[in-house]
C-alpha positions in Angstrom: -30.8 -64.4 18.2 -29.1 -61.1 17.8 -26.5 -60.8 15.8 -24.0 -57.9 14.7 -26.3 -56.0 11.3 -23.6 -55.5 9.4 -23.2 -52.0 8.3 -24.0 -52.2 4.5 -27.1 -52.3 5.4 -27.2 -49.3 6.1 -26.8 -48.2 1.8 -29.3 -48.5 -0.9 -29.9 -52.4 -1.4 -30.0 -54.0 -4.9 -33.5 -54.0 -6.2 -35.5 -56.4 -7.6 -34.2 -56.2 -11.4 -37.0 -53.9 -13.4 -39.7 -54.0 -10.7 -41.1 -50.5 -10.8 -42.4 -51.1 -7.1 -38.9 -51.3 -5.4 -38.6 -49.3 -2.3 -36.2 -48.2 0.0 -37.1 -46.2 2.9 -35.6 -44.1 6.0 -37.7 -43.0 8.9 -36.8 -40.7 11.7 -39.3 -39.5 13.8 -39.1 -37.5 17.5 -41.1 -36.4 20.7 -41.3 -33.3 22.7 -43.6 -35.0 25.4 -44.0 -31.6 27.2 -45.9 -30.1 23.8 -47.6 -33.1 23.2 -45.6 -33.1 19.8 -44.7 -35.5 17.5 -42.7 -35.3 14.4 -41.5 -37.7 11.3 -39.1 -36.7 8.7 -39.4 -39.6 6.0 -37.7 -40.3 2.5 -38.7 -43.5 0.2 -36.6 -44.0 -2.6 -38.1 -45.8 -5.7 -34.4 -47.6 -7.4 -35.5 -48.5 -10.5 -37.7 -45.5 -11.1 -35.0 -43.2 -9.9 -37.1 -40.8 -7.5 -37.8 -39.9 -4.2 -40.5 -39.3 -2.1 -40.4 -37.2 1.7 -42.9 -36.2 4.4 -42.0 -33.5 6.9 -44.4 -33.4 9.4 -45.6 -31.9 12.8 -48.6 -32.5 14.9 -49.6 -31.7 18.4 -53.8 -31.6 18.2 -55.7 -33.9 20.7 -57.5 -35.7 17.1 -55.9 -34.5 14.0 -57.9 -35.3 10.5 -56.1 -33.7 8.1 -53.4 -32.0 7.3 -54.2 -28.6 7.4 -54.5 -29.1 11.4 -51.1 -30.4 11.7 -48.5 -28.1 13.3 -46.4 -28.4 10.1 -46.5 -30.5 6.9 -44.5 -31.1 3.7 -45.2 -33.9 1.2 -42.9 -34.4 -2.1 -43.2 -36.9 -4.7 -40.9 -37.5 -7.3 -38.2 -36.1 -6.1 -34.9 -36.7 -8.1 -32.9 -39.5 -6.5 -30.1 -37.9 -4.7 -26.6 -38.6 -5.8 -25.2 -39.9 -3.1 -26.0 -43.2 -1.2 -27.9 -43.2 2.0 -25.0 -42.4 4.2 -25.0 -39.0 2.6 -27.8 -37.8 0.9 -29.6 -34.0 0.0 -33.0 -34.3 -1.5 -34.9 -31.0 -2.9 -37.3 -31.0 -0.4 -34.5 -29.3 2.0 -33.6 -32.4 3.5 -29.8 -33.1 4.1 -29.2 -37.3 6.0 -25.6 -37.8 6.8 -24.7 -41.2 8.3 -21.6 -39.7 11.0 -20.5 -43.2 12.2 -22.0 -46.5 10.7 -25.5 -47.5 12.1 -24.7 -45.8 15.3 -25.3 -41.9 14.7 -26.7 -39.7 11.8 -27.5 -35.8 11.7 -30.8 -34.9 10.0 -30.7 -31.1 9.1 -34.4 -30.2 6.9 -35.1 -25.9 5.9 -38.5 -25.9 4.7 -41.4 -23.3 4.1 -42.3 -20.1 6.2 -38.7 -20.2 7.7 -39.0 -23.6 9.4 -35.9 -25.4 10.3 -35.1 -28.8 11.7 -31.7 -29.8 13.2 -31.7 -33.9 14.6 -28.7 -35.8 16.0 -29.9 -39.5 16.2 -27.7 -42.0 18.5 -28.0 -45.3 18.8 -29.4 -46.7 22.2 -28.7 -50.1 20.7 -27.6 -52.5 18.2 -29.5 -52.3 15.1 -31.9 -55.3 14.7 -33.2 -56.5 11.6 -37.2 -57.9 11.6 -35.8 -61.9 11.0 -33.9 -61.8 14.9 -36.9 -60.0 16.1 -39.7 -62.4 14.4 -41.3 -64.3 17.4 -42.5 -68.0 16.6 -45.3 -67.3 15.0 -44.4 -64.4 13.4 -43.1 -63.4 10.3 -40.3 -61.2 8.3 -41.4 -57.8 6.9 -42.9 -58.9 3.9 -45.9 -60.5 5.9 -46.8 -56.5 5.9 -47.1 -55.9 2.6 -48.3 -57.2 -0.6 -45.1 -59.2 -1.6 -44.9 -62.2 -3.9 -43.4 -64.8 -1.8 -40.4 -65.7 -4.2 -39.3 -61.8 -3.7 -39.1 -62.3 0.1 -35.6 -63.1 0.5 -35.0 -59.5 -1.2 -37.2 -58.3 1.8 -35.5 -56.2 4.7 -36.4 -54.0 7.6 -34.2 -52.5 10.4 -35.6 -50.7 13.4 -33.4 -49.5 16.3 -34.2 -47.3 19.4 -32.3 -43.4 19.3 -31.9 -40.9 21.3 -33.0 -38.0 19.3 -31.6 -34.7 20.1 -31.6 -31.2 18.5 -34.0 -27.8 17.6 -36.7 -27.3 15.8 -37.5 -23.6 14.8 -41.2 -23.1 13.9 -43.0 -19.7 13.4 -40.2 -17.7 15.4 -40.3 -20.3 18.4 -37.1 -22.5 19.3 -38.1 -26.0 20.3 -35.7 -28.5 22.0 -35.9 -32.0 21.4 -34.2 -34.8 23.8 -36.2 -37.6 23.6 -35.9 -41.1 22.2 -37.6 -42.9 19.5 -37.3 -45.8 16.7 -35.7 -44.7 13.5 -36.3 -47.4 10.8 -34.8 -48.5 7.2 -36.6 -50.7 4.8 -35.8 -52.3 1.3 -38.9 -54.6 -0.3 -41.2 -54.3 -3.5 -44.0 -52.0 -2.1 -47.0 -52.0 -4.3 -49.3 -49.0 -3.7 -52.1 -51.4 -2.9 -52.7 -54.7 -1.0 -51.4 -53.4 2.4 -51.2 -55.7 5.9 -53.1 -54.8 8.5 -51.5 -53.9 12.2 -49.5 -52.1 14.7 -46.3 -50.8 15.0 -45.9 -49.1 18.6 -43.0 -48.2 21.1 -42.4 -46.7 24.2 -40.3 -44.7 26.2 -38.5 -45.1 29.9 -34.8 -43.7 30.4 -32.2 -46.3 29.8 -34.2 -48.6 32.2 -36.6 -49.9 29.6 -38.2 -49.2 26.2 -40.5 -51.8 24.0 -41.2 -52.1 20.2 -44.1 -54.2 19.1 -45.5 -55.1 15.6 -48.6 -57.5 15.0 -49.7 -58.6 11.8 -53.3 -58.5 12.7 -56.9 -60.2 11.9 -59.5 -58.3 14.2 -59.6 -54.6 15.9 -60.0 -55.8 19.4 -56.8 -58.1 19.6 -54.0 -59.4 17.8 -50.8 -61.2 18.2 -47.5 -60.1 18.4 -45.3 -60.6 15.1 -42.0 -58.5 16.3 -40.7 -56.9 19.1 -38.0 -56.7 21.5 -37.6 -55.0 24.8 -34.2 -52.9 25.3 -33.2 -52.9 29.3 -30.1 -50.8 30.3 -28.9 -51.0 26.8 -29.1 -54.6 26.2 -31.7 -56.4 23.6 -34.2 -58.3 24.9 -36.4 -60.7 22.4 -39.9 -61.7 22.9 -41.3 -65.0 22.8 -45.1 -64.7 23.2 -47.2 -61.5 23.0 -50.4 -59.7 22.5 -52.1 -56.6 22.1 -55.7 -55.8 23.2 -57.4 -52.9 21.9 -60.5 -50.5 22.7 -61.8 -48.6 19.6 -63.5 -45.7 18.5 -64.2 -46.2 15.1 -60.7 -46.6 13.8 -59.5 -44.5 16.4 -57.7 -46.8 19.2 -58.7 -45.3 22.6 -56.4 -48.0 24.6 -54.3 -50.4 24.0 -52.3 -53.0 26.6 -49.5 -55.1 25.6 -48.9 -58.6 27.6 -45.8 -59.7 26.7 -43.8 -63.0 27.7 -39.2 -62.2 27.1 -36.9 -65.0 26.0 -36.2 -65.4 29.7 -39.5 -66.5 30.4 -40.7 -62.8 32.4 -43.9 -61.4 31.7 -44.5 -58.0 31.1 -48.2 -55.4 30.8 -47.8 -51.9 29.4 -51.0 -50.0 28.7 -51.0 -47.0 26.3 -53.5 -44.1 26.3 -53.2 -41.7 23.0 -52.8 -38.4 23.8 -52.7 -36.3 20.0 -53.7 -39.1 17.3 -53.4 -38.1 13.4 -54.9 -39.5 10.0 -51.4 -39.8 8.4 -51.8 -39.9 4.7 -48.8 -41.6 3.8 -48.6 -44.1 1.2 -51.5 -45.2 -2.1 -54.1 -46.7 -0.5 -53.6 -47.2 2.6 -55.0 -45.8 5.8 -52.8 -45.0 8.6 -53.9 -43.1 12.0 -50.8 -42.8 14.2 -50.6 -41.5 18.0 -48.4 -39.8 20.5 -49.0 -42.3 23.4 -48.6 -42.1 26.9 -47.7 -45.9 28.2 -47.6 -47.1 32.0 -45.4 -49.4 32.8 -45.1 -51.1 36.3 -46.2 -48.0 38.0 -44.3 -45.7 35.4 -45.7 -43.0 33.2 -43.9 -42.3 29.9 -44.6 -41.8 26.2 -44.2 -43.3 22.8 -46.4 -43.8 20.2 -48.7 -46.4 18.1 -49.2 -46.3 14.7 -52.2 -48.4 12.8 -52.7 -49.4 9.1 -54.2 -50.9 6.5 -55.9 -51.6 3.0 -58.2 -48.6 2.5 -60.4 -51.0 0.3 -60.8 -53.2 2.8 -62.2 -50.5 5.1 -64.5 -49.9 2.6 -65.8 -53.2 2.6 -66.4 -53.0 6.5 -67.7 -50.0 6.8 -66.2 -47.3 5.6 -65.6 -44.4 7.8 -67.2 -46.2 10.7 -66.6 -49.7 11.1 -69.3 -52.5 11.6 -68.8 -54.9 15.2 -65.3 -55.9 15.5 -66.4 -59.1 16.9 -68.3 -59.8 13.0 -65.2 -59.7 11.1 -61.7 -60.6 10.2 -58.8 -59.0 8.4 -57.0 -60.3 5.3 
């Protein structure tokens, strides 16, 4: 059931009194489909610990391992925690987040190195949703993700909601427009820098006709269920009730992915994803993330989106490292 988010949610949440690993997060990434581009500008605010981490980054390459191939990248820990509340904030990195009208629009402005500059206007294509409405039966809240202690998981939130991102992005001379949607997200939860869930978090792209955001909490590389998701048709929010995603791997790497999904009016959907520029995204302790810029088909339609795979680095260890055993031998946590 969706109901109105209300807009508090928006601000810094209380945290857990004295846990060190409290985290609050906002994410707001992009897509300039005709450069094969993807961006994320990302700040994580540790409460009790008063600081602040942000990633800036750029990529574009058809298989990006580092960071020194991306198009653009800036990584700051321990910040200090801004000032201001997350309506308004300014962070040292360069980053400036106003909130211009309560979880509906927010400018993102960022100047960072070698005269790089960033201007984002974010609008809302929908009604924020929190991950309890978009839980499907046997899914789970966002605490399933990470490694939570179960009596903290009421304290547990996340937010996602589709934008329309719009705005320039200035990089070694060059002006680059961007008008393109994609899913901004907030999150407020203990995070610990280890222990962390396995799974997808992917999205897609269609006009106003259509867009999809999945999440699985998964226990194999070749398939998985859906956790979360909803569909968004002509502006109006569309829960799932049954889903899952097969995959075909490389490695780590996902080569293909297709989605069948079942809505709360009992219609059945398949959207198939090919990654286009893929990224080893060093982004948190411990865990191993490889996100891509994704081209999905969709009943005959070609658009783009992205999917974006993690997990517990030690537990990649223990199945193979770098190059996983078979799939079909083992199980996640």
């Amino acid at each position: 059931m969706i109901e109105p988010v209300p807009a508090r949610e928006a601000f810094l949440h209380t945290p857990v009194y004295g846990d060190p690993t409290w985290l609050e997060t906002n994410w707001f990434p992009f897509i300039v489909p005709e450069r094969n581009l993807r961006g994320y500008v990302y700040a994580c605010f540790r409460s009790n610990l008063k600081v602040a981490m942000s990633i800036v980054v750029l990529w574009s390459g058809e298989e990006v391992l580092n960071v020194l191939q991306t198009d653009y990248w800036d990584q700051r820990v321990h910040l200090p925690f801004p000032s201001g509340n997350l309506d308004d904030y300014r962070l040292d990195n360069g980053l400036h987040v106003r909130m211009t009208e309560p979880l509906q629009r927010w400018e993102i402005s960022y100047d960072g190195f070698k005269d790089m500059h960033l201007e984002l206007e974010a609008t809302a294509m929908m009604p924020a949703v929190t991950s309890h409405m978009t839980r499907l039966p046997e899914g789970g809240d966002f605490s399933h993700f990470h490694n939570v202690d179960p009596s903290l998981a009421a304290a547990s939130g996340h937010i996602d909601q589709t934008m329309m991102m719009r705005g320039e992005l200035h990089l070694r001379g060059e002006r680059i427009d961007i008008a393109f949607a994609s899913n901004r997200d907030h999150s407020w939860s203990p995070r610990p820098e280890f222990g962390h869930g396995f799974g997808y978090f992917d999205e897609g792209f269609f006009g106003e006709e259509f867009s999809f955001h999945v999440q699985t909490r998964s226990r194999h590389l070749d398939v998985s269920p859906v956790s979360n998701g909803y569909l968004l048709e002509h502006g109006e929010v569309i829960l799932l009730k049954a889903g899952t995603g097969r995959y075909e791997t490389d490695g780590w790497f996902t080569r293909r992915l297709v989605y069948e999904l079942e809505d709360e009016r009992g219609r059945s959907h398949r959207i198939e994803g090919r990654p286009t520029s893929q990224f080893i995204f060093p982004s948190w302790p411990n865990q191993f993330n490889i996100v891509g810029l994704t081209q999905w088909i969709y009943e005959g339609e070609t658009s783009w989106g992205e999917y974006k795979w993690h997990w517990e680095t030690s537990e990649m260890q223990a199945r193979g490292g770098d190059r996983p055993t078979d799939p079909a031998l083992w199980s996640g946590s």
